[in-house]
C-alpha positions in Angstrom: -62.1 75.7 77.7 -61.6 73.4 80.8 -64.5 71.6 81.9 -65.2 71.2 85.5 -66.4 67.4 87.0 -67.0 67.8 91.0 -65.5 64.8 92.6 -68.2 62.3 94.2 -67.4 62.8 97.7 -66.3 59.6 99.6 -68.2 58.1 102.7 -64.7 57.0 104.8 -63.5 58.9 107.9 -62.4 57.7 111.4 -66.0 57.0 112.5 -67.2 54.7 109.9 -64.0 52.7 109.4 -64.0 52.4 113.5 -67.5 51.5 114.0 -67.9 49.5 110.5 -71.1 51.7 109.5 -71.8 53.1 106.0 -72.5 57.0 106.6 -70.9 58.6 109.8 -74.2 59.1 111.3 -74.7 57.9 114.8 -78.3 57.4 116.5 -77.8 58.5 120.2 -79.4 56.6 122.9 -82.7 57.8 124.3 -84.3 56.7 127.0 -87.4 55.0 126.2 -86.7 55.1 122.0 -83.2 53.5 121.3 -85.0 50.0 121.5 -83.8 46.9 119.4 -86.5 47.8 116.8 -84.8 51.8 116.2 -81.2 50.3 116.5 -82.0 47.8 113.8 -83.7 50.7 111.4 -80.7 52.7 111.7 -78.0 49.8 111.1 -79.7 48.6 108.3 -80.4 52.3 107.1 -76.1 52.4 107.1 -76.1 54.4 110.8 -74.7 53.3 113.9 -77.1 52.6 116.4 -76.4 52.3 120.2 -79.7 51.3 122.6 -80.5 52.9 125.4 -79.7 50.4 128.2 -80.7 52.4 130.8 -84.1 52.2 130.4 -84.3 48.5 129.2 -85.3 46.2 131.9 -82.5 44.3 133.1 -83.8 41.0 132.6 -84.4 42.1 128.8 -81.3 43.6 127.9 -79.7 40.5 126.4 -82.6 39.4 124.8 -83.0 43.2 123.4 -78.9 42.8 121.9 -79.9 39.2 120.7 -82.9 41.2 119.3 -80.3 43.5 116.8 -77.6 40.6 115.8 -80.7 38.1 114.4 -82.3 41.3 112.2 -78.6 42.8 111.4 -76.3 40.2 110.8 -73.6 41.7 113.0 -72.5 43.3 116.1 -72.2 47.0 114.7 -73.9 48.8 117.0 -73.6 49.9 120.6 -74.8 50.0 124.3 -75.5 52.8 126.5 -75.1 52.8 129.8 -74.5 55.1 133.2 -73.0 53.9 136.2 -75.1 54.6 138.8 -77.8 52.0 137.3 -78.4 48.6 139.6 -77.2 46.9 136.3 -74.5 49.1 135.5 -71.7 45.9 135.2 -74.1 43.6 133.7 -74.0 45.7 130.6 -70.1 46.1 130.7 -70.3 42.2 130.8 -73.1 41.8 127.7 -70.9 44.5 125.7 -67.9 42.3 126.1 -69.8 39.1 125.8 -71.5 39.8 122.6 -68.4 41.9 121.0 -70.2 45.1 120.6 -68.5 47.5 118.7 -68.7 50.5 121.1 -70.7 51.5 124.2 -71.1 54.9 125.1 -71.8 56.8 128.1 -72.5 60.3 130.2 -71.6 59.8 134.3 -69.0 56.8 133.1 -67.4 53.8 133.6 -63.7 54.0 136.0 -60.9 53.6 134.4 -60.6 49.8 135.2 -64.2 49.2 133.8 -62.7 51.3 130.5 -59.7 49.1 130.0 -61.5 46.0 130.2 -63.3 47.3 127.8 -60.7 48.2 125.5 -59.1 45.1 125.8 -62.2 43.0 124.3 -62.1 45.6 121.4 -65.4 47.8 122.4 -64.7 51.3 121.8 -65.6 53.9 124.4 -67.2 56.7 123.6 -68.7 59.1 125.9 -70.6 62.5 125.4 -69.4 65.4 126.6 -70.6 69.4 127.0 -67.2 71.0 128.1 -63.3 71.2 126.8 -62.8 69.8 130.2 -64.7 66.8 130.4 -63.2 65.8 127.3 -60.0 65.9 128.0 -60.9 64.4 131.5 -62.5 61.4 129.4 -59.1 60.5 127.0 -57.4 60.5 129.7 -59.6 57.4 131.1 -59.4 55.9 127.6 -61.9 57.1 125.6 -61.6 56.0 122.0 -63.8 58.5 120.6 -65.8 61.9 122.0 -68.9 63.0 121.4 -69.5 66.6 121.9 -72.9 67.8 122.7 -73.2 71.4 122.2 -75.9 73.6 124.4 -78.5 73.2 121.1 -78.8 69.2 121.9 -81.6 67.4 123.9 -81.7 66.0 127.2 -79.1 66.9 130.0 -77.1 69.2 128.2 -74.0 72.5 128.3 -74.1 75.9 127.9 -71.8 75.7 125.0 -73.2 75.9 121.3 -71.8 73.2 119.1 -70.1 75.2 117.0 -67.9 76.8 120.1 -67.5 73.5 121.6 -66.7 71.4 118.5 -63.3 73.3 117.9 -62.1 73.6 121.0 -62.3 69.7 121.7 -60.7 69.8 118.2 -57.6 71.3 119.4 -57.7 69.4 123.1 -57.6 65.8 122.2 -56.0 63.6 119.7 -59.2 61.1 119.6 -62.1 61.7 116.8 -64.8 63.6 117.9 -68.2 63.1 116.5 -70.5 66.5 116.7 -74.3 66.6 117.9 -76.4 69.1 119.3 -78.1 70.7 116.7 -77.8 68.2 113.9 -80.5 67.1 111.4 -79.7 67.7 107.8 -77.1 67.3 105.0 -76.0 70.7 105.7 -75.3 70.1 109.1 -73.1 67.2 108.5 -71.0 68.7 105.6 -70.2 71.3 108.2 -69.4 69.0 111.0 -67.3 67.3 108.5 -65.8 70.7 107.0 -64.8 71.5 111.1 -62.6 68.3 111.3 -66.0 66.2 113.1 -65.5 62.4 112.1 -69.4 62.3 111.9 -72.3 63.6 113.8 -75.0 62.0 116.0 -78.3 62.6 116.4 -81.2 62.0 118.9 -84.2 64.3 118.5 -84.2 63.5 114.4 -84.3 59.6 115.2 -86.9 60.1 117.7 -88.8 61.7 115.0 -88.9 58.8 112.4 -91.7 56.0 111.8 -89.1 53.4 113.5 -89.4 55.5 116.7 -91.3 53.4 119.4 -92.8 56.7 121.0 -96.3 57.5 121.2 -98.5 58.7 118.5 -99.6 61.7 120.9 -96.2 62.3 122.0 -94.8 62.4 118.4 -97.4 64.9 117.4 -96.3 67.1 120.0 -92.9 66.8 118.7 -93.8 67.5 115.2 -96.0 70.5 115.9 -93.0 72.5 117.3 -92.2 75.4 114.9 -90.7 77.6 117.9 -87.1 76.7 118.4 -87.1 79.3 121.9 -90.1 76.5 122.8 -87.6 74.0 123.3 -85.7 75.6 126.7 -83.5 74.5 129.0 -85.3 74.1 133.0 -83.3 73.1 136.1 -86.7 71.8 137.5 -86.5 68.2 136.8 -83.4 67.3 138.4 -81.4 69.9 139.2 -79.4 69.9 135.8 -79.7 71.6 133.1 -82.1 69.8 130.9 -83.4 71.1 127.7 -87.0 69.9 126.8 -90.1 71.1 125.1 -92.3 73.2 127.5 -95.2 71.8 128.8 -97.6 72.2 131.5 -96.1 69.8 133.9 -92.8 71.6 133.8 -94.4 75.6 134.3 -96.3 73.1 137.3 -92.2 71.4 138.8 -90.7 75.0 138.4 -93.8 77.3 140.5 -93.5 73.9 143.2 -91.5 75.1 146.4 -88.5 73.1 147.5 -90.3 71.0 149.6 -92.7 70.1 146.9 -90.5 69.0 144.1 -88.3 67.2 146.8 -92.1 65.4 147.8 -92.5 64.8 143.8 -88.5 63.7 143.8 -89.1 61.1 146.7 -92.4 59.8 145.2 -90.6 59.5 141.5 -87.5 57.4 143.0 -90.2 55.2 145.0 -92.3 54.3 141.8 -88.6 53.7 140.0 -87.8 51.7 142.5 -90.8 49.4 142.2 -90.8 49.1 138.4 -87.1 48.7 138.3 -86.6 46.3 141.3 -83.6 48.1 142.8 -82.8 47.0 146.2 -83.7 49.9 149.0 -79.8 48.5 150.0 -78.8 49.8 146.0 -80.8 53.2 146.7 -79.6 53.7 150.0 -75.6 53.1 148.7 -76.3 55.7 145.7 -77.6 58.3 148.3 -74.5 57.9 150.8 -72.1 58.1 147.8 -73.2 61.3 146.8 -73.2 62.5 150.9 -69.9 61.4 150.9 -68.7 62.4 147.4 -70.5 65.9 147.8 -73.1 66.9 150.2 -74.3 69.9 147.5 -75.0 67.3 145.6 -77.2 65.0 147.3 -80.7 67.3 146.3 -79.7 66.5 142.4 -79.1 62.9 143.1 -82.8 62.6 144.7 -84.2 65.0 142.2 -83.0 62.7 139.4 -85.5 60.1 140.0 -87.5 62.4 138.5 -86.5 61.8 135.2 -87.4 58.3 134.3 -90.2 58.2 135.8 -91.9 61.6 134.1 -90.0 60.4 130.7 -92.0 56.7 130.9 -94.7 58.8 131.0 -94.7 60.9 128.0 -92.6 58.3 125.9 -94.5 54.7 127.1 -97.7 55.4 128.5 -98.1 58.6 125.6 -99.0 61.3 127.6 -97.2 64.4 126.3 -98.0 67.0 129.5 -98.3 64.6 132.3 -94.2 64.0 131.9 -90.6 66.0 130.5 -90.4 65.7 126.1 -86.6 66.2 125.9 -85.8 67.3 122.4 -83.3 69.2 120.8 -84.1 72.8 119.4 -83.7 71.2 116.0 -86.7 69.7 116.6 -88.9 73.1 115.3 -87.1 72.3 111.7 -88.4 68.9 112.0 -91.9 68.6 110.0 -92.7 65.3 109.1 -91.9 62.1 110.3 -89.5 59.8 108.0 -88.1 56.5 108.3 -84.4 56.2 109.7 -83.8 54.9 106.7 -84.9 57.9 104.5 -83.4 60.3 107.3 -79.8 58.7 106.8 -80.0 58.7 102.9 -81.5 62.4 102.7 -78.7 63.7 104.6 -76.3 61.8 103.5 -77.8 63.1 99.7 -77.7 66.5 100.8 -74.1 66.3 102.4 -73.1 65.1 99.4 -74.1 67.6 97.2 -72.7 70.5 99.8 -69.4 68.7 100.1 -69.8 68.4 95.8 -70.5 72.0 95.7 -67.4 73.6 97.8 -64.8 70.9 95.6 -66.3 72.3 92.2 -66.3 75.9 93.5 -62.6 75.5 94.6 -61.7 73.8 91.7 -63.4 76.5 89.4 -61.7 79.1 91.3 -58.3 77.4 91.0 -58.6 77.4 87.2 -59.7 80.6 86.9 -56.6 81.9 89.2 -54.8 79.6 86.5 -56.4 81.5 83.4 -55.2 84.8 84.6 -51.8 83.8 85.2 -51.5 82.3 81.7 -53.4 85.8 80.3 -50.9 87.8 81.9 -48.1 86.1 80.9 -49.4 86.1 77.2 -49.4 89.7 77.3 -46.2 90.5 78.7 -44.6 88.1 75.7 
């Protein structure tokens, strides 16, 4: 009788021997959450981090980098950025400076910004909802994609992950790394089993004990059973943007064109006070877009909305006075682990799937073999 031994399943593809992590499990950037103290959690946990640098006061960014090297050891992790912010080249210039291993990004860097990258050894990797955009993104010099299917938090597609993920399979020659929909052991052995070189997650690191959010505002999280609860509105900023519904949005999506542009103005005021952009920086943002695309220019004021009503429910920890982005994955969320203990169950679990389909296919492959042998026994 042969005897069966599943294979222990090894932790090595693209994405951890590029980014020098343990587990190809990336923590996304999150405004508000991805701070120094999240990004170390995850690293040490055998993740790769990347902090949100969007929302990190300029004039703390470095020390917030410095922050991750002391506690970690190492520069495996990365910076998020966009290029509309005031600061956008100052974190082009940390990334480079410190040797980060990658930055990531949504509305990205051009393709001289890219290169200079490249050339100090920081991989690129943006995040993506369409075939298109992906391609687009190589073709600047991305190292990596991420694909973010219509499942995942935040601005977000139409397309589910499990559309989007092969398509971008079979349209670029870079790894791709899956999220959108992502929490679990299952969900990586999947990703993995699709031809993903990982999968990264926001909504399951914003629900850990290393998350900096409010206690209020994590409760709200947690208490979300409903994945139809966790819907995609146009209200905040003219983009799709899938959040948990709240009272403030039903209030942004009844408010007339004039109102939310009133709310839009008064947002992108108050960001402009805490932020200390120059009216000169606003005023260049707002004549780009004109220029660029004159249908555009509503979303561009609108989109002050969002860190303003996001400090709200993720600093000052009140859950229906601002947006609670969040992935429907989120309702399968019910307690609050450490990054840690997130990265090692689903790792675990992934594991044991991957363990699983090797033994079955090795069981099957034997018993094919048996019957072969049977038959030709017989005919002798």
């Amino acid at each position: 009788m042969t005897q069966i031994v599943a294979p222990t399943f090894p932790w090595k593809t693209p994405l951890t021997e590029r980014l020098g992590c343990r587990y190809p499990i990336i923590q996304t950037a999150m405004g508000w959450v991805s701070d120094a103290n999240l990004v170390i959690a995850t690293t040490q946990g055998g993740g790769f981090g990347f902090l949100a640098g969007a929302t990190i006061d300029a004039d703390k960014l470095e020390g917030e980098i410095q922050k991750v090297l002391d506690a970690t050891g190492g520069s495996n992790f990365g910076l998020n950025f966009h290029m509309f912010q005031e600061n956008a080249l100052q974190c082009v210039e940390l990334a480079i400076k410190y040797r980060l291993k990658a930055v990531s990004y949504g509305r990205g860097p051009d393709k001289e910004a890219i290169a200079r990258l490249k050339a100090a050894n920081v991989l690129c990797i943006p995040t993506v909802g369409a075939v298109k955009h992906a391609i687009k993104a190589v073709q600047l010099g991305a190292d990596m994609i991420t694909i973010q299917g219509a499942e995942g938090g935040g601005h977000t597609g139409s397309v589910p992950s499990s559309i989007l993920l092969p398509q971008v399979l079979d349209a670029v020659d870079v790894p791709v790394i899956a999220a959108g929909g992502f929490s679990t052991g299952r969900g990586l052995a999947s990703a993995l089993a699709a031809g993903a070189s990982g999968i990264a997650m926001g909504t399951a690191f914003l629900m850990t004990k290393d998350s900096p959010t409010p206690e209020d505002t994590l409760a709200r999280y947690v208490s979300v059973n409903d994945p139809q609860s966790v819907r995609v509105t146009l209200a905040v900023d003219g983009m799709r943007h899938r959040m948990i519904d709240n009272t403030y949005i039903q209030r942004l999506e009844k408010a007339s064109p004039f109102g939310r542009l009133r709310i839009a103005l008064a947002s992108a005021w108050k960001w402009k006070q805490e932020t200390g952009m120059t009216l000169g920086h606003m005023f260049s943002v707002f004549f780009k877009a004109f220029k660029d695309d004159r249908s555009a220019v509503s979303q561009v004021v609108m989109s002050a909305n969002q860190p303003v009503l996001l400090q709200r429910s993720m600093v000052e920890g009140q859950p229906d006075a601002g947006i609670l982005p969040s992935g429907q994955v989120a309702a399968a969320i019910g307690e609050l682990k450490t990054a840690a203990e997130l990265i090692q169950g689903i790792a675990d679990q992934a594991t044991d799937c991957l363990n699983s389909l090797a033994s079955k296919q090795t069981q099957g492959a034997v018993s094919l073999n048996n019957n072969e042998n049977t038959k030709q026994q017989e005919a002798c």
